[in-house]
C-alpha positions as CSV (number, residue, x, y, z in Angstrom):
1,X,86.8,92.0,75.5
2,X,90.4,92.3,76.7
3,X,90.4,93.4,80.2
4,X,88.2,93.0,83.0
5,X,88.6,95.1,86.2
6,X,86.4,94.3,89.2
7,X,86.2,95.6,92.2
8,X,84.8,94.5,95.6
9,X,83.4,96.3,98.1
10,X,81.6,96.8,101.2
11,X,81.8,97.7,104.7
12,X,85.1,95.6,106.4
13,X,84.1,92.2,107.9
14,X,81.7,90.8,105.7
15,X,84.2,89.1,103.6
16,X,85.3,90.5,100.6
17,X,88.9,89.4,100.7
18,X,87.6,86.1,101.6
19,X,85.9,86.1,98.2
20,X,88.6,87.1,96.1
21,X,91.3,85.2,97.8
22,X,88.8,82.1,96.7
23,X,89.0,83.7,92.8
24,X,92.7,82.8,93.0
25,X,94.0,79.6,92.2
26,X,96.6,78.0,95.2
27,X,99.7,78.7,93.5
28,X,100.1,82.8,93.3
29,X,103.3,85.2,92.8
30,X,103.6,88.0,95.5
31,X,105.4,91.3,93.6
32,X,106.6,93.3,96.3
33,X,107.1,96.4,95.1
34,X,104.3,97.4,95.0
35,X,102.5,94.5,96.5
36,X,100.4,92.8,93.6
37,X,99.3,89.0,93.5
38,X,99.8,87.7,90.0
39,X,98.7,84.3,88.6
40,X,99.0,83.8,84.8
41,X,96.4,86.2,83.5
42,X,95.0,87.2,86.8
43,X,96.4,90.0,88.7
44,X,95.2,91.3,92.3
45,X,96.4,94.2,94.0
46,X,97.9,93.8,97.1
47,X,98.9,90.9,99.0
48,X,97.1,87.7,99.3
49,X,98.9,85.6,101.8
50,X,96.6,84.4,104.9
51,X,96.5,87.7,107.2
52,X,93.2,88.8,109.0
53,X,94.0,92.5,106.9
54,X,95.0,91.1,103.4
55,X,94.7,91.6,99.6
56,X,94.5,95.6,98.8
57,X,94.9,96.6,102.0
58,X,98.7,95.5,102.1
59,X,98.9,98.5,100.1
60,X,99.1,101.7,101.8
61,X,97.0,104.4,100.9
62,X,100.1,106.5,99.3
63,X,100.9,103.4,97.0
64,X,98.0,103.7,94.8
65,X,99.5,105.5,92.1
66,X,102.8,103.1,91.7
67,X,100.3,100.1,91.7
68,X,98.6,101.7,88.7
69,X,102.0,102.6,87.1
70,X,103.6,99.2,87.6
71,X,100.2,97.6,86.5
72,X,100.6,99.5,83.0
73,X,103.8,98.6,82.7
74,X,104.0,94.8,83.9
75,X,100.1,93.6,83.9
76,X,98.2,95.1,81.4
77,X,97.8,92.1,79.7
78,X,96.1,90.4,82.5
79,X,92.5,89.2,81.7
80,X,91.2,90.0,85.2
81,X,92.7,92.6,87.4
82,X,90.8,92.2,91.5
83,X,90.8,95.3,93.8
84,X,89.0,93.9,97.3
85,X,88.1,96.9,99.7
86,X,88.9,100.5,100.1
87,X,91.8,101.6,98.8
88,X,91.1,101.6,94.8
89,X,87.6,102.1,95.0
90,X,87.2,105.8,94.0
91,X,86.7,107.7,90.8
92,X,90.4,108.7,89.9
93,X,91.5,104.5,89.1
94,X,88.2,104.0,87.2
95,X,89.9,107.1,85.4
96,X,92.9,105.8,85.1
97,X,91.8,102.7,83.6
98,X,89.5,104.6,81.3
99,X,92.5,106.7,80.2
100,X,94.8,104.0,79.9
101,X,93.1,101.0,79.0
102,X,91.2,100.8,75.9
103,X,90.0,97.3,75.6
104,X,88.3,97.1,79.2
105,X,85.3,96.2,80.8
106,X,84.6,97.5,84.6
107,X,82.7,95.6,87.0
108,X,82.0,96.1,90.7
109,X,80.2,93.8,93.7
110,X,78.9,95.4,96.7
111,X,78.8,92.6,99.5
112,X,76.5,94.2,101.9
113,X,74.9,92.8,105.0
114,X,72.5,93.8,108.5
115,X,74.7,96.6,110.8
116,X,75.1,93.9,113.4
117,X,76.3,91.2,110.8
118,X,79.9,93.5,110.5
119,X,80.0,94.5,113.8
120,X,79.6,90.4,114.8
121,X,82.1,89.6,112.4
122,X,84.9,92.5,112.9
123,X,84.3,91.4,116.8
124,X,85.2,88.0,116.1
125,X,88.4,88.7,114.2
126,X,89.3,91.0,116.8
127,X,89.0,94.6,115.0
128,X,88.2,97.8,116.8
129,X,87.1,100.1,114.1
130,X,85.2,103.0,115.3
131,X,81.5,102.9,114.4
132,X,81.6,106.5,112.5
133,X,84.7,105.2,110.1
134,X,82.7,101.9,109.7
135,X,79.5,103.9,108.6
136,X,81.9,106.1,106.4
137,X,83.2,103.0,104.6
138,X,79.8,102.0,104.0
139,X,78.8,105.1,102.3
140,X,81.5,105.2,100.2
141,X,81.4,101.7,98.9
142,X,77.3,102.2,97.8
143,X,78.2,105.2,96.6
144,X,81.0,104.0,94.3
145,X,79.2,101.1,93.3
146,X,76.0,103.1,92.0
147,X,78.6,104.7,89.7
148,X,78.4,101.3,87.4
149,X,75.3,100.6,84.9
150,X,73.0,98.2,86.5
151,X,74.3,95.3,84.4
152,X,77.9,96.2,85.4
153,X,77.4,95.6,89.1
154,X,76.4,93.0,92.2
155,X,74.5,92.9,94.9
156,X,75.9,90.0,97.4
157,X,74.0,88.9,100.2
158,X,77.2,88.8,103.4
159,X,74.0,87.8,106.0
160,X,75.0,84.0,104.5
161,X,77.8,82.1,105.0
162,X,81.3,82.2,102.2
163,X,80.1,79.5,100.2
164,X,76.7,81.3,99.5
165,X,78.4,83.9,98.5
166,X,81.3,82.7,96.5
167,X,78.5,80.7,94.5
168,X,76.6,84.0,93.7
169,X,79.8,85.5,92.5
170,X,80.8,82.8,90.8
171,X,77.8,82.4,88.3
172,X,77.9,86.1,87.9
173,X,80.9,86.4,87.1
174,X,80.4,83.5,84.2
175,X,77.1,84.5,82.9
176,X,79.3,88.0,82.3
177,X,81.8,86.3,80.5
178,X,85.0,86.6,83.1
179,X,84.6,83.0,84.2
180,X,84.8,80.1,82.3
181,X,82.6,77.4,84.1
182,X,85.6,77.3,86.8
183,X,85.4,78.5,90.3
């Protein structure tokens, strides 16, 4: 298999860019235009650089297309490709990829936790997100991630802490053949 794309999603505050920041290694290349995190054969949309809203959404919602375009043109030969969060999780980029990719496998985690776990967390990083977008953004990421086969998708537990979680990724992610024993 060439190409893996995975995406990661959830409701915010339960730590998904906190998961794929910890699939990176510590030394990254920021692309600015549009914002992509690239290491060797890993690519990550977005930005990756240590703020409380980081990864995919540095990329604004009208940026989507230009990240796919540039992504054809600069990263396709990247063995994983991350998307963390909203703003690449709908049916039109699996499309593209599907269109544009032939050699690809697409996988998908939903971290998923108790109400009062995100609203806990998004309180202690200091977000004020109003209760009806939160429940919106929840729909949406089950929604999206019931469009993968069974085998092609994640459940993670975000009720325990990061390293719980990174763990459970980590093995899944190796018995599917992305990682290699690392992580």
């Amino acid at each position: 298999m060439g190409c893996t794309i995975l995406w990661v999603v959830g409701e915010p505050g339960l730590g998904k860019t906190t998961l794929v920041r910890r699939l990176l290694p510590a030394r990254v290349a920021l692309h600015d235009n549009p914002k992509w995190t690239v290491s060797g054969p890993l690519a990550a949309a977005g930005h990756y650089s240590g703020h409380v809203f980081d990864g995919a959404d540095r990329v604004p919602y009208n940026g989507v297309d230009d990240a796919l375009a540039f992504w054809g043109a600069h990263l396709s030969s990247s063995t994983l490709t991350l998307f963390d969060g909203d703003r690449f999780s709908y049916s039109g980029v699996r499309g593209w990829f599907c269109a544009n990719v032939f050699d690809q496998r697409q996988l998908c985690v939903l971290v998923a936790a108790d109400a009062s776990v995100g609203a806990e967390r998004r309180a202690a990083r200091g977000s004020n997100q109003s209760p009806t977008w939160v429940k919106g953004r929840m729909t949406k990421a089950r929604k999206f991630w019931e469009t993968f086969d069974r085998e092609d998708r994640l459940l993670i537990d975000a009720d325990g802490d990061q390293d719980a979680m990174f763990s459970h990724l980590s093995r899944w992610l190796t018995e599917q053949g992305v990682l290699h024993g690392e992580g």
